[in-house]
VOPAGU-2260 file (C-alpha; in pm, 1 decimal, decimal comma):
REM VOPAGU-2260
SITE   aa  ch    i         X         Y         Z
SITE  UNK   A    0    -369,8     184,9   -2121,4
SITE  UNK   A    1    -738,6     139,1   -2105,3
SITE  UNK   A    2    -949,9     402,1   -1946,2
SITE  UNK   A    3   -1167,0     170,2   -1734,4
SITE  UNK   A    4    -862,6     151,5   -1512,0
SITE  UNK   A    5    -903,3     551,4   -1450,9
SITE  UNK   A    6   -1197,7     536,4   -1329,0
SITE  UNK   A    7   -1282,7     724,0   -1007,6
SITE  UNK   A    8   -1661,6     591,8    -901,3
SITE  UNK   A    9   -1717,8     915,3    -653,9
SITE  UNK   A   10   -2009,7     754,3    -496,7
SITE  UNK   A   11   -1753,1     448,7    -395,5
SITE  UNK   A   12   -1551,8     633,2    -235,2
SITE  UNK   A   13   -1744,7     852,1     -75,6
SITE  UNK   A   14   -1936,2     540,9     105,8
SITE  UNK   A   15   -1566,6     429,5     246,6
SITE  UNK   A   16   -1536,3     807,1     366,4
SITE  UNK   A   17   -1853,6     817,8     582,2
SITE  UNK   A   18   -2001,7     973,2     332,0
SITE  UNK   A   19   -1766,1    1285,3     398,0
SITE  UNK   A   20   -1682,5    1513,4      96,0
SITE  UNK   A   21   -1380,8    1642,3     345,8
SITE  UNK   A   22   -1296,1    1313,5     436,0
SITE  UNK   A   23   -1286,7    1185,3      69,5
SITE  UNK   A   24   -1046,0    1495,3     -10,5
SITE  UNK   A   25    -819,2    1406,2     277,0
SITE  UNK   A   26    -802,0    1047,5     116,2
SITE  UNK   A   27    -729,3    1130,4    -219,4
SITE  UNK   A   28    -459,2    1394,0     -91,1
SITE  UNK   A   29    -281,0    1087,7     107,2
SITE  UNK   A   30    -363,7     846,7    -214,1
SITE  UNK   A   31    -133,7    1159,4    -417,9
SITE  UNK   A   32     104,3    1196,2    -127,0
SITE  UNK   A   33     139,5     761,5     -57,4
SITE  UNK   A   34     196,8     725,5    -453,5
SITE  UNK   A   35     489,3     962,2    -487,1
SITE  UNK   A   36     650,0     775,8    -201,8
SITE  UNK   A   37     519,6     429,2    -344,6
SITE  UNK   A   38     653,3     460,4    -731,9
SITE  UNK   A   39    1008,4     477,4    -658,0
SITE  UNK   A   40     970,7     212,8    -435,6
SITE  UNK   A   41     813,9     -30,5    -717,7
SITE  UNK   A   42    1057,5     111,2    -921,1
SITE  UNK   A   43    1328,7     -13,7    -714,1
SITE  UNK   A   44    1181,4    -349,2    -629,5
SITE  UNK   A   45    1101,5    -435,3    -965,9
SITE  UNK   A   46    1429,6    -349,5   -1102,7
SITE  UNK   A   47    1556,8    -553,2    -806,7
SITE  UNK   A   48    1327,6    -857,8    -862,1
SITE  UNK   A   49    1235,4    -831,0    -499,3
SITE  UNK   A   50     889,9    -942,7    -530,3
SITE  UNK   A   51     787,6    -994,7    -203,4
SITE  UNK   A   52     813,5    -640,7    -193,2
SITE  UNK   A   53     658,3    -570,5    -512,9
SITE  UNK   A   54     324,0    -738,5    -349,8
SITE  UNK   A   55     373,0    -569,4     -42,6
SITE  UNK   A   56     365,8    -227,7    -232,7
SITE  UNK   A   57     103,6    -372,2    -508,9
SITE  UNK   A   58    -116,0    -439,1    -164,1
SITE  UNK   A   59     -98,9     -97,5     -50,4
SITE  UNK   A   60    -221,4       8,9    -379,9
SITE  UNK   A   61    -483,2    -235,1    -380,9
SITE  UNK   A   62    -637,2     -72,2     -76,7
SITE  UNK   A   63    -581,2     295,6    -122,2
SITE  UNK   A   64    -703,6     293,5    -449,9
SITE  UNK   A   65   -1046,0     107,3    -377,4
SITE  UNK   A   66   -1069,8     406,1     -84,8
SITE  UNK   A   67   -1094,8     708,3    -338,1
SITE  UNK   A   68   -1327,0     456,6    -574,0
SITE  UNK   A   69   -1070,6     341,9    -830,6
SITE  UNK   A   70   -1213,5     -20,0    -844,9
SITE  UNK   A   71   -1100,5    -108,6   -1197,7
SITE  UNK   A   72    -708,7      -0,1   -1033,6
SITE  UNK   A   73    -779,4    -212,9    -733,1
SITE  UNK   A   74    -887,4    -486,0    -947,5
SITE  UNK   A   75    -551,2    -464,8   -1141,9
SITE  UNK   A   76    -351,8    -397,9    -815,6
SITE  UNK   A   77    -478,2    -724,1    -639,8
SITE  UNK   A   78    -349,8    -946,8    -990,2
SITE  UNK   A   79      16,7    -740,5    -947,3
SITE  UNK   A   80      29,2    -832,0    -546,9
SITE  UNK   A   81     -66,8   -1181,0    -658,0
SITE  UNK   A   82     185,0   -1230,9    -940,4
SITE  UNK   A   83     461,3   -1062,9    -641,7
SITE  UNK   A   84     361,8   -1338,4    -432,4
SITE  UNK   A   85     389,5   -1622,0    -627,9
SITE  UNK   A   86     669,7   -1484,5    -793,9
SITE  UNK   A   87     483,7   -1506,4   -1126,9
SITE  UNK   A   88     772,9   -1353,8   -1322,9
SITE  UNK   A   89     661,5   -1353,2   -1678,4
SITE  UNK   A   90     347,6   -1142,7   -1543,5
SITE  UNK   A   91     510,9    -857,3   -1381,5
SITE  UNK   A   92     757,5    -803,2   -1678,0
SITE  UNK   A   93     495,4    -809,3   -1911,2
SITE  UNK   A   94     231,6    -578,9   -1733,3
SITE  UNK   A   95     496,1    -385,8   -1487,7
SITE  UNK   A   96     520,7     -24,8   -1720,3
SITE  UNK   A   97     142,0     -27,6   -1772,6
SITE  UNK   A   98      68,2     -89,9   -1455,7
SITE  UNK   A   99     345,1     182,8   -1372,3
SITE  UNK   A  100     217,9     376,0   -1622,2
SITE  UNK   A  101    -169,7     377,4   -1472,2
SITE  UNK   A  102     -15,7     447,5   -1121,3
SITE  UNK   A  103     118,5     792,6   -1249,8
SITE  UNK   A  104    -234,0     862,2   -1452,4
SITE  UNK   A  105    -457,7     798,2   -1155,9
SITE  UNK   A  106    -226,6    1022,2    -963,8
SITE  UNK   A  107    -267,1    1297,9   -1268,4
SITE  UNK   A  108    -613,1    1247,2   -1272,3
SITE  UNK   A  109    -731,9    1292,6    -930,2
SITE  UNK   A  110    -490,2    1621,4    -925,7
SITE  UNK   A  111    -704,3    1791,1   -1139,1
């Protein structure tokens, strides 16, 4: 997995928190508490093939990760809610564990 995709560009999100350091840690708490909820879910609808939801979850992602200033993410959330939508198979099998995979990273990374 590439480290680009880690990236956390503080200044981002801190200009779609009002520029609110206790805003921004409220938003990366709910990005921690929304992913343990959300894996298991794209777990289930992968393994399912239900893409619609797999975009629908891939969305979410989209948008709570470009809050706490994981652009790179966002970026590779957007092409996972687009291959869910057109039910670009070949896509999600190919990219689903590392995208899986960068899910559980960001999560570790904004822990610490």
């Amino acid at each position: 997995m590439s480290e680009e995709l880690l990236v956390i560009d503080h200044e981002l999100g801190l200009s779609y928190c009002m520029d609110s350091e206790e805003f921004y840690e409220e938003i990366l708490i709910e990005f921690d508490r929304q992913c343990s909820e959300y894996l298991p879910q794209l777990e289930t609808h992968f393994q399912n093939r239900d893409w619609k939801n797999y975009a629908i979850l891939a969305h979410a992602l989209k948008g709570s990760s470009l809050n706490i200033g994981a652009a790179n993410f966002s970026q590779l959330s957007l092409k996972h809610e687009l291959a869910g939508k057109e039910e670009n198979v070949s896509f999600i099998e190919a990219e689903y564990a590392g995208y899986f995979a960068a899910v559980k990273a960001l999560v570790k990374k904004i822990k610490k």
